[in-house]
PyMOL commands that place a pseudoatom at each C-alpha (Angstrom):
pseudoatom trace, name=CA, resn=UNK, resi=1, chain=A, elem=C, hetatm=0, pos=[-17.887, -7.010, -11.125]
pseudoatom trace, name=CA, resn=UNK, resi=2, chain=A, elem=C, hetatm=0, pos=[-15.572, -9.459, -12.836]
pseudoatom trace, name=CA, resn=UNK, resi=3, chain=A, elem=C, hetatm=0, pos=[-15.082, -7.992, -16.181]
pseudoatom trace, name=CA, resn=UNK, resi=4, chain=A, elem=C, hetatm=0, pos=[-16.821, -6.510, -19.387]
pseudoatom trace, name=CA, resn=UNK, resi=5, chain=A, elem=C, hetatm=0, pos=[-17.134, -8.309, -22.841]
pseudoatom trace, name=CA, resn=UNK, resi=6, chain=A, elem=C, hetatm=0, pos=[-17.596, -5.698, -26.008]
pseudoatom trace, name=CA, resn=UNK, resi=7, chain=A, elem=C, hetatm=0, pos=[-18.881, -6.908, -29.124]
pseudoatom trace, name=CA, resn=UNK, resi=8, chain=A, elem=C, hetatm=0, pos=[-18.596, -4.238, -31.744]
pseudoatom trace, name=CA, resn=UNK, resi=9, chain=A, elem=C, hetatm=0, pos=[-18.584, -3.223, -35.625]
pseudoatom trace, name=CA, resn=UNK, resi=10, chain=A, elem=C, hetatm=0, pos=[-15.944, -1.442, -36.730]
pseudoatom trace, name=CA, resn=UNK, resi=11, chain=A, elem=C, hetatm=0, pos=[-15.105, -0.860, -40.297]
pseudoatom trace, name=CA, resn=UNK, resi=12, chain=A, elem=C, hetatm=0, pos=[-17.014, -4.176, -42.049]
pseudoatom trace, name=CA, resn=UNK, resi=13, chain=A, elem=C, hetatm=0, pos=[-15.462, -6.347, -39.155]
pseudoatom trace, name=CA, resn=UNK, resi=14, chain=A, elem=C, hetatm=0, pos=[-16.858, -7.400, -35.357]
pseudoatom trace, name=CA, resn=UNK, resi=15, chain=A, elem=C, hetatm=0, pos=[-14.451, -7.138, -33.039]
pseudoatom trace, name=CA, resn=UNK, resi=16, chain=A, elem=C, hetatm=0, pos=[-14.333, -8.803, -29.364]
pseudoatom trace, name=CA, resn=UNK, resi=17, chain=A, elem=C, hetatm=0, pos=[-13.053, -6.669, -26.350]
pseudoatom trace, name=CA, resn=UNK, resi=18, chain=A, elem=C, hetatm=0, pos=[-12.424, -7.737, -22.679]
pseudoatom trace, name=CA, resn=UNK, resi=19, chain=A, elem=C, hetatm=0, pos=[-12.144, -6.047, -19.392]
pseudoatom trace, name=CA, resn=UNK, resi=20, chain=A, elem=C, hetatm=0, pos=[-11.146, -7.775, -16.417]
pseudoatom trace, name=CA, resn=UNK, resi=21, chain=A, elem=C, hetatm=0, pos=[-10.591, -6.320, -12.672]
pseudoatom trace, name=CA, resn=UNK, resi=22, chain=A, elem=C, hetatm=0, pos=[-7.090, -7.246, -11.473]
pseudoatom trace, name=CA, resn=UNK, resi=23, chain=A, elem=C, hetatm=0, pos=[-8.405, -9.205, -7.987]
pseudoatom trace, name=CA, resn=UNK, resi=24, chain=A, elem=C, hetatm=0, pos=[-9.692, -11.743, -11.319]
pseudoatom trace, name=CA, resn=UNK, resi=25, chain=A, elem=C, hetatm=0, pos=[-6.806, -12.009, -13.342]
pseudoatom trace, name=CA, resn=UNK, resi=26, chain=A, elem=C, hetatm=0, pos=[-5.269, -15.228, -13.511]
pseudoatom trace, name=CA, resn=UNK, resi=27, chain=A, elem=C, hetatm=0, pos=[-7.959, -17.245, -12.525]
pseudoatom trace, name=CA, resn=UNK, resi=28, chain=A, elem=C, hetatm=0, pos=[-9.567, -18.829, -16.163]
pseudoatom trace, name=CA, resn=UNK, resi=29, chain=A, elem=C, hetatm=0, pos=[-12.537, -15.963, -16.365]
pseudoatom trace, name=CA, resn=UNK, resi=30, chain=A, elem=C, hetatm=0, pos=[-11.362, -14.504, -19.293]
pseudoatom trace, name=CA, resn=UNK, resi=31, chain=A, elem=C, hetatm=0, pos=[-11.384, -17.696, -21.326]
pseudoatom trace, name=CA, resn=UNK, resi=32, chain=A, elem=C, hetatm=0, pos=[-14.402, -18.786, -19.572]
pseudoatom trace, name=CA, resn=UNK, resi=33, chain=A, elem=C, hetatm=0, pos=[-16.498, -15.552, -20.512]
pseudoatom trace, name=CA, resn=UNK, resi=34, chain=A, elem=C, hetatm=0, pos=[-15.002, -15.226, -23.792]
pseudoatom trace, name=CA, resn=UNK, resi=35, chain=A, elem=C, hetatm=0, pos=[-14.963, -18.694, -25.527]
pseudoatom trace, name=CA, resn=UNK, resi=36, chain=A, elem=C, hetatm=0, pos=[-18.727, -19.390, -23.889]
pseudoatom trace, name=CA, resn=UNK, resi=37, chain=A, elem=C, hetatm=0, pos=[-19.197, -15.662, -25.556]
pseudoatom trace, name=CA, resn=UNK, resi=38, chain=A, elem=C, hetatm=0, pos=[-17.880, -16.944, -29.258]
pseudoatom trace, name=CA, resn=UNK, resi=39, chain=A, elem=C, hetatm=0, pos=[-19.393, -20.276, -28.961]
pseudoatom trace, name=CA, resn=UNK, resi=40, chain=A, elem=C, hetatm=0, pos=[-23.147, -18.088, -28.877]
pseudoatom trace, name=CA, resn=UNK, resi=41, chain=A, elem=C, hetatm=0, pos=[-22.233, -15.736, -31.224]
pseudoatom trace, name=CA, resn=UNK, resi=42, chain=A, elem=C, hetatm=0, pos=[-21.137, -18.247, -33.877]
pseudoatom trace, name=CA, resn=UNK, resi=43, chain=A, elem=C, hetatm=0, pos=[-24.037, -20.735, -33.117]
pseudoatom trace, name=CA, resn=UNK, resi=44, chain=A, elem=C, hetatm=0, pos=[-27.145, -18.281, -33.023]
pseudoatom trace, name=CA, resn=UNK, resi=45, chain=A, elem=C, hetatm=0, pos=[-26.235, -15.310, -35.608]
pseudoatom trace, name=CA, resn=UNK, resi=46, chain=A, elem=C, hetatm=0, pos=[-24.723, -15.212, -39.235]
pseudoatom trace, name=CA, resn=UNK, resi=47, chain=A, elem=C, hetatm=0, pos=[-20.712, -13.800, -37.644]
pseudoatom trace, name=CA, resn=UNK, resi=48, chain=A, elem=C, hetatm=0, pos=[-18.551, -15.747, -39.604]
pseudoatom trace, name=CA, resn=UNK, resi=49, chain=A, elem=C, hetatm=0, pos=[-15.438, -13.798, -38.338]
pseudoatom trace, name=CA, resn=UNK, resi=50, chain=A, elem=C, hetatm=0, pos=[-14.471, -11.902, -35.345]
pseudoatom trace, name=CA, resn=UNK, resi=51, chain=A, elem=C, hetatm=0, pos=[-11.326, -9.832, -34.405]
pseudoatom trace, name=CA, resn=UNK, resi=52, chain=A, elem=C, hetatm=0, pos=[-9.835, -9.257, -30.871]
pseudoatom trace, name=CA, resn=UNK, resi=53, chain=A, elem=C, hetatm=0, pos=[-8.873, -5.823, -29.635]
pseudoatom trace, name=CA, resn=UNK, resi=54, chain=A, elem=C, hetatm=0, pos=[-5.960, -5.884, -27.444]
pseudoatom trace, name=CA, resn=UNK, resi=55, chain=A, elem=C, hetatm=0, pos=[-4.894, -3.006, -24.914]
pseudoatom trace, name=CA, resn=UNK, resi=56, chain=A, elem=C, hetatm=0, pos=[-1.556, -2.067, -25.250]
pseudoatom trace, name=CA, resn=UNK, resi=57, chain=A, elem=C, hetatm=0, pos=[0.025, -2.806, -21.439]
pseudoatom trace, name=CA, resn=UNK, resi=58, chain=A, elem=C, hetatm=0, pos=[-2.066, -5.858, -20.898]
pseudoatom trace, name=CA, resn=UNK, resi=59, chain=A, elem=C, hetatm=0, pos=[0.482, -8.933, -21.117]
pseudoatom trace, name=CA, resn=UNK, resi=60, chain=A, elem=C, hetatm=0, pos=[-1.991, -11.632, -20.756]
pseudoatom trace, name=CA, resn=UNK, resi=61, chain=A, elem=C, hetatm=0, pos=[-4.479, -10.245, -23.222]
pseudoatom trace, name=CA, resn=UNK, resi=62, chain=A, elem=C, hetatm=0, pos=[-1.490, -11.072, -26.306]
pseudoatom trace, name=CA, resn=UNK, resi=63, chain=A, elem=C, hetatm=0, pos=[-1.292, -14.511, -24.495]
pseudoatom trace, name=CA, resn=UNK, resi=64, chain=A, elem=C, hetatm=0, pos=[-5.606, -15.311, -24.539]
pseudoatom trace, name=CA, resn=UNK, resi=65, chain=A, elem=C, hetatm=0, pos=[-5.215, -14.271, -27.821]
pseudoatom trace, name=CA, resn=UNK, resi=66, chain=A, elem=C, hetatm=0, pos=[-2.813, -16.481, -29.046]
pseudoatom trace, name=CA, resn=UNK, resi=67, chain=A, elem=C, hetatm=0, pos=[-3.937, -19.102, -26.818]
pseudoatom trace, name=CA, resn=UNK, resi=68, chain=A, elem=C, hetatm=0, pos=[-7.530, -18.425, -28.362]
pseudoatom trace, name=CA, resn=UNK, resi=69, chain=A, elem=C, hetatm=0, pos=[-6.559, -18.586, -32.347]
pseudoatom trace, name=CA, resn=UNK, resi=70, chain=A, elem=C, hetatm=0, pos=[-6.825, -15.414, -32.890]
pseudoatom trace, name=CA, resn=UNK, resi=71, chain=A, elem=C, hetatm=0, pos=[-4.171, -14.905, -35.152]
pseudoatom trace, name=CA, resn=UNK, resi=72, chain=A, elem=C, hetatm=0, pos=[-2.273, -11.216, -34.732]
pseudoatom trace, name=CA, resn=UNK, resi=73, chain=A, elem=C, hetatm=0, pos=[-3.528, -8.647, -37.070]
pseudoatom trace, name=CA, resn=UNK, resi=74, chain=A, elem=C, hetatm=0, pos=[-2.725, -5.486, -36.384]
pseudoatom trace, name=CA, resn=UNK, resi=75, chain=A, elem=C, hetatm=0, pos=[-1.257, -3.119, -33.539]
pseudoatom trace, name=CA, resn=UNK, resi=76, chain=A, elem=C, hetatm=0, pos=[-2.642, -2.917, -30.146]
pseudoatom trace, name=CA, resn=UNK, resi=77, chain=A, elem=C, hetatm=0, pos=[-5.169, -0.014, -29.426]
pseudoatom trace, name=CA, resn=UNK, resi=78, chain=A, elem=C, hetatm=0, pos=[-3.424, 2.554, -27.891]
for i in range(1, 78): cmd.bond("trace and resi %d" % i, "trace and resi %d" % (i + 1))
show_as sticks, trace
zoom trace
């Protein structure tokens, strides 16, 4: 397995997770999986906003963030 994406509700707001196995990292998956991810979310339901959740210790997840527009919002999950 490459990775896991999470779509969840939490408090009034869906939020976007990612999981990736560390043989993958590095290689464009991530953006791949998530952008193709965001582009069918926005285009066939009524999202208008989404949130990333970050795990703290995971350098490149900040970076796909930023990288992403996803503009920094609160802490990262613990």
């Amino acid at each position: 397995m490459i990775g896991v994406i999470v779509l969840r509700e939490l408090h009034d707001a869906l939020r976007i997770g990612y999981w990736q196995g560390e043989p993958f990292w590095g290689r464009g998956f991530k953006s791949e999986a998530l952008g193709a991810t965001l582009c069918w979310l926005f285009e066939v339901t009524d999202v208008s906003s989404v949130r990333a959740e970050v795990l703290q210790g995971r350098p490149a997840l900040p970076s796909w963030r930023r990288n992403s527009g996803f503009p920094w919002l609160e802490k990262a999950l613990p």
